[in-house]
N, C-alpha and C positions, 0 to 999 in steps of 0.2 A: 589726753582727752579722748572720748571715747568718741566713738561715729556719731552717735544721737546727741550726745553733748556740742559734737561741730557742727552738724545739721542746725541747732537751734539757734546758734553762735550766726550763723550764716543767716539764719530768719531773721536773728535780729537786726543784722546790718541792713537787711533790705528793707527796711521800714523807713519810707521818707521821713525827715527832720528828726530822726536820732542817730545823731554822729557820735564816732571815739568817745567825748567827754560825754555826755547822757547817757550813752550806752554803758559807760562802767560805773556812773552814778547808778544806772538802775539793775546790775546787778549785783553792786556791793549792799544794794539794799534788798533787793529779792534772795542773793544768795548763786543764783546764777541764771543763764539764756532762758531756759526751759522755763524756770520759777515766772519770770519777769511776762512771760508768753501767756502763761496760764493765772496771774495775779489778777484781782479784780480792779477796776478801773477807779474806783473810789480809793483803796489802799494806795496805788499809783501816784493820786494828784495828791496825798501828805508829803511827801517828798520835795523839797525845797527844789523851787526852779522848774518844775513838771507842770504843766497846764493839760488843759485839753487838748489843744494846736499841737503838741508834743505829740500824745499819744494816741492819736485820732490813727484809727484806721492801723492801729499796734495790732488786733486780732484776727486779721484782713487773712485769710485763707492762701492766698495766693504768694505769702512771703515763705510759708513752710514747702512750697510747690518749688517758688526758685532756688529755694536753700535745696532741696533734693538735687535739681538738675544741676546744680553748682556742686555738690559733693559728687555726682558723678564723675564729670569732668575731673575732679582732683583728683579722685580713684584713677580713673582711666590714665592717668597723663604720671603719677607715680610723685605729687606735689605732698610734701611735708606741711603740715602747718601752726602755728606757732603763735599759743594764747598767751594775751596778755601778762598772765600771770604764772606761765607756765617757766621751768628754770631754763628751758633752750631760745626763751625769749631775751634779746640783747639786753644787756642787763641795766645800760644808761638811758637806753629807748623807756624803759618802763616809769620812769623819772618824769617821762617828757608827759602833761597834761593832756596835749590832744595824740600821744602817741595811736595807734592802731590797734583797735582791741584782739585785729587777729592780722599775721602775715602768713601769704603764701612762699614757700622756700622750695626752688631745685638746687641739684650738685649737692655738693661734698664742702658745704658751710661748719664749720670749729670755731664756735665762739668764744670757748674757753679761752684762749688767749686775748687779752683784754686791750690790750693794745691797739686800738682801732683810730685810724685817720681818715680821712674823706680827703679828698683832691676834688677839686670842678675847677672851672672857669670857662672862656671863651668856646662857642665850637671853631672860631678861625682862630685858633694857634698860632703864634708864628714860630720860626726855628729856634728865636730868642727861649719862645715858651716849653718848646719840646724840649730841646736842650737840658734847659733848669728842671724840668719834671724827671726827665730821665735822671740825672745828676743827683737831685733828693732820691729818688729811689734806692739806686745804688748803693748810696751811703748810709740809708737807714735801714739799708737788708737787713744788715748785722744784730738791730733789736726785733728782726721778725713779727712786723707791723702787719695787720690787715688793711689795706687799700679800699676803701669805699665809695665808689663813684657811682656817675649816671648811664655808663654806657652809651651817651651822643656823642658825638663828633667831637674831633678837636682833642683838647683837655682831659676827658672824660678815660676815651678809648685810648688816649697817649698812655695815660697813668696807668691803667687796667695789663695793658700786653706790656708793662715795664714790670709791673709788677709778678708778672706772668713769668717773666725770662728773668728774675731774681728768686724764683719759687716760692716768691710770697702768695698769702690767699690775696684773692681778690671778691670783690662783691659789687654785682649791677644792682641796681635801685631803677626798677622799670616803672614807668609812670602807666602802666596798661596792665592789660592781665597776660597770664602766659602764656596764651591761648596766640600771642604774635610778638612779630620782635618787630622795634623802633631804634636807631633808622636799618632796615632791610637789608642795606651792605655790610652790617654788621654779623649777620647769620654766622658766616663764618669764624666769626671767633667763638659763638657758644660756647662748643663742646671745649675749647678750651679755658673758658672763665669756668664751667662747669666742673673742670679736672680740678682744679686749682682755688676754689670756692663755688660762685652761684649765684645766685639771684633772688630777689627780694620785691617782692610788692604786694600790696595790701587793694590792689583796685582786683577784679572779678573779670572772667571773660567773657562777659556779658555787658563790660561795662563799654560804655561810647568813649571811643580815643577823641579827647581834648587837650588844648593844649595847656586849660586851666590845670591838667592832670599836672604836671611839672612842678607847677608850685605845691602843690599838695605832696606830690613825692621826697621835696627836698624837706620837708621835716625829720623823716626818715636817715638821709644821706648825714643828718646834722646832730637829729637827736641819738643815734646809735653810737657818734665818734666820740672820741676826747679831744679831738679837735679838728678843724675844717683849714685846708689851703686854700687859698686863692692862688694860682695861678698867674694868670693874667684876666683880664674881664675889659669889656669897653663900661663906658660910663654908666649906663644901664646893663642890667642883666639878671638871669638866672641865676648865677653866679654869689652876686651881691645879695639876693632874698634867703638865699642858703648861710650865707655870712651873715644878714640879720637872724636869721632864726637860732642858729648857733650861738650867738650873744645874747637870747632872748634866753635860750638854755642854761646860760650862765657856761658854755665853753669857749674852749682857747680860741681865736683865729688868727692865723697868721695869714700874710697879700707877698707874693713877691712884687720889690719896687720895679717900675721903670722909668724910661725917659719921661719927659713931661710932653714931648711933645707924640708922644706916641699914641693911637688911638686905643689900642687893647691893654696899656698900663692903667688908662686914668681909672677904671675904677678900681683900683687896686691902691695908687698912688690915692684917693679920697679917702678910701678904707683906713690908712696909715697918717692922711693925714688930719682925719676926725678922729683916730684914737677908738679905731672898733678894730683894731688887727694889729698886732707886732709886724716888726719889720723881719721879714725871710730873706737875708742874704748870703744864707750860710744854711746848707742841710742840717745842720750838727747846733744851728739854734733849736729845733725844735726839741729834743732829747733834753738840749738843758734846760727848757723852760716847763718843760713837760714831767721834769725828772724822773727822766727815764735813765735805769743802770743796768748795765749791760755787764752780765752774764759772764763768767771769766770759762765757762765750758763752752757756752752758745758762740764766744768770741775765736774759741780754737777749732770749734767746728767748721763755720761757717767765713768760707774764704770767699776771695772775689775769683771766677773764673776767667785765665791767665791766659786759657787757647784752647779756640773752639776747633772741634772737628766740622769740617765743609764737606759733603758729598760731592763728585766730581763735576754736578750741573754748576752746583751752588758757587765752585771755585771755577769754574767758565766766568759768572756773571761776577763773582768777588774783582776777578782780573780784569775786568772790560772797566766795571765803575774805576777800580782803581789807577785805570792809564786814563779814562776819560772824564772822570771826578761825577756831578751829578746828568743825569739822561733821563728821557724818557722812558716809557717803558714800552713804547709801540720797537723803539731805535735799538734799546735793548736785545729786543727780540728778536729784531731784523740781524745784528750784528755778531749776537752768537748763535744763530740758526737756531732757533729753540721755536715753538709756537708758543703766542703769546699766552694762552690760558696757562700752561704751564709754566710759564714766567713767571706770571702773577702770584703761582702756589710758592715756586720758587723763594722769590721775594719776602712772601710771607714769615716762612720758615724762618729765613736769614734776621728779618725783623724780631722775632723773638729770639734768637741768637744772639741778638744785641749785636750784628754785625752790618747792616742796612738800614735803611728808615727810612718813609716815603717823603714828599716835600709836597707842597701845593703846584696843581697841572699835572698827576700824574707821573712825577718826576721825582726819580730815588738815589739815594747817595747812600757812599759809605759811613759809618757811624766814628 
């Protein structure tokens, strides 16, 4: 797509009341952005579904003005971006009706491999949940899946730095533009969901952080996959709208079960038990029901890593969890001399090492 072609693409977005669906009604009938911009407004309203109320205020001067200042920013910041109909756009996304006529893309994103799964659930995780995400991961390194999440709390970022220390890609699905990152304590991992895939969203950084953003992101997290996990989820959730949408797409969803009396299973446990999700008790269900076949060269290649190298901070703090089992991390600090900021990078490290993992309170164990 040329500058002047995304410029116009961008005008067009900023037109109140033409969304994704309208908007590629009116250029598969104009032919493209530009065309639709400069069409007359009688030609317009023959188009099934187009009224007045639609394209009032379509010629408004001031949508070519913010499409400018929004191409700057893209320019300036070094953002990829990725039309509807172009071949770098996800290929199942294109499928989806209200998909996003246009996304913004940073990192080192490889769609060609088709393999794409989405993880969400809960942002309160419990150990039950970490556990099982980590455990799936692991075990479907071996078909070199793309991990698709949201980058919140919880569930999200579990999946994403699992994926990270398996050297699979991964992909954030940000509900903002890129112009900030959500939630803030997250900054830190960028650069490395960056190395290892990137980020995805179709909102502007002009646009007002809502939290109706969320739901409108998760069509994205759902329409891109071949199939969406559940996790865990309490009875309501973000979660559970992502798993309707994914069914709405006609793709797979699987729920890991839990107890019944547990608060973060039951929407998971509803999902399975209304028949909108297979049952995940097993990583190695997903591949069969997915049929996925694995690769007899990708299978000799790709080993499980048997023994990590530790720098000699990282085997200070390896030694202390392991005589003292899970601690804090102020205690940590205290008890191998270390300052805590540098704990904390510490820790990090070891967490994509697949050798640590934090716990709720600040509090980290061996993995």
């Amino acid at each position: 797509m040329t500058e002047n072609e995304l410029m116009y693409v961008l005008a067009l977005q900023h037109v109140p009341k033409i969304g994704d669906i309208i908007a590629k009604k009116l250029i598969s009938y104009c032919g493209s952005a530009e065309a639709v911009l400069k069409e007359k407004h009688q030609h317009l309203l023959k188009i099934d579904g187009i009224g007045l109320a639609t394209i009032n205020g379509l010629f408004n001067s001031e949508h070519i003005k913010a499409a400018e200042e929004e191409l700057q920013f893209i320019k300036d910041n070094g953002i990829s971006c990725l039309y509807f109909s172009d071949d770098l756009y996800p290929e199942k996304l294109k499928h989806c009706i209200d998909a996003p006529i246009l996304l913004f893309q940073t990192g080192h994103i490889n769609l060609k491999q088709q393999r794409i799964i989405s993880i969400v659930g809960t942002r309160k995780i419990t150990t039950y949940g970490i556990a099982f995400c980590e455990k799936l991961i692991e075990q479907l390194a071996i078909f070199n899946p793309i991990i698709v999440s949201g980058f919140a709390y919880g569930t999200d970022i579990t999946a994403q730095k699992s994926a990270i220390r398996h050297k699979l890609q991964t992909i954030g699905c940000l509900a903002h533009g890129l112009n900030q990152i959500y939630p803030k304590t997250h900054k830190k991992y960028i650069a490395l969901v960056e190395k290892h895939g990137g980020f995805l969203t179709d909102f502007w950084s002009s646009d007002t952080f809502d939290r109706n953003n969320f739901l409108k992101r998760n069509r994205i997290i759902a329409g891109m996959s071949e199939a969406t996990i559940v996790i865990e989820s309490a009875e309501k959730g973000g979660s559970l709208v992502t798993a309707d949408i994914a069914n709405s797409y006609n793709r797979d969803v699987f729920a890991v079960p839990g107890r019944v009396t547990d608060s973060q299973s039951l929407g998971c446990n509803n999902l399975i038990k209304y028949q909108q999700a297979h049952v995940l008790s097993n990583p190695m269900d997903i591949p069969y029901i997915l049929n996925w076949e694995l690769e007899t060269k990708q299978q000799s290649v790709i080993q499980k890593q048997m023994f990590v190298e530790l720098t000699s901070e990282e085997q200070i703090i390896y030694n202390y969890l392991k005589d003292n089992d899970k601690q804090l991390l102020d205690i940590i600090a205290l008890e191998c001399k270390l300052p805590i900021f540098k704990v904390a990078s510490i820790l990090l490290t070891m967490e994509l090492k697949g050798v640590a993992r934090p716990l709720p309170g600040k509090l980290f164990e061996l993995v």
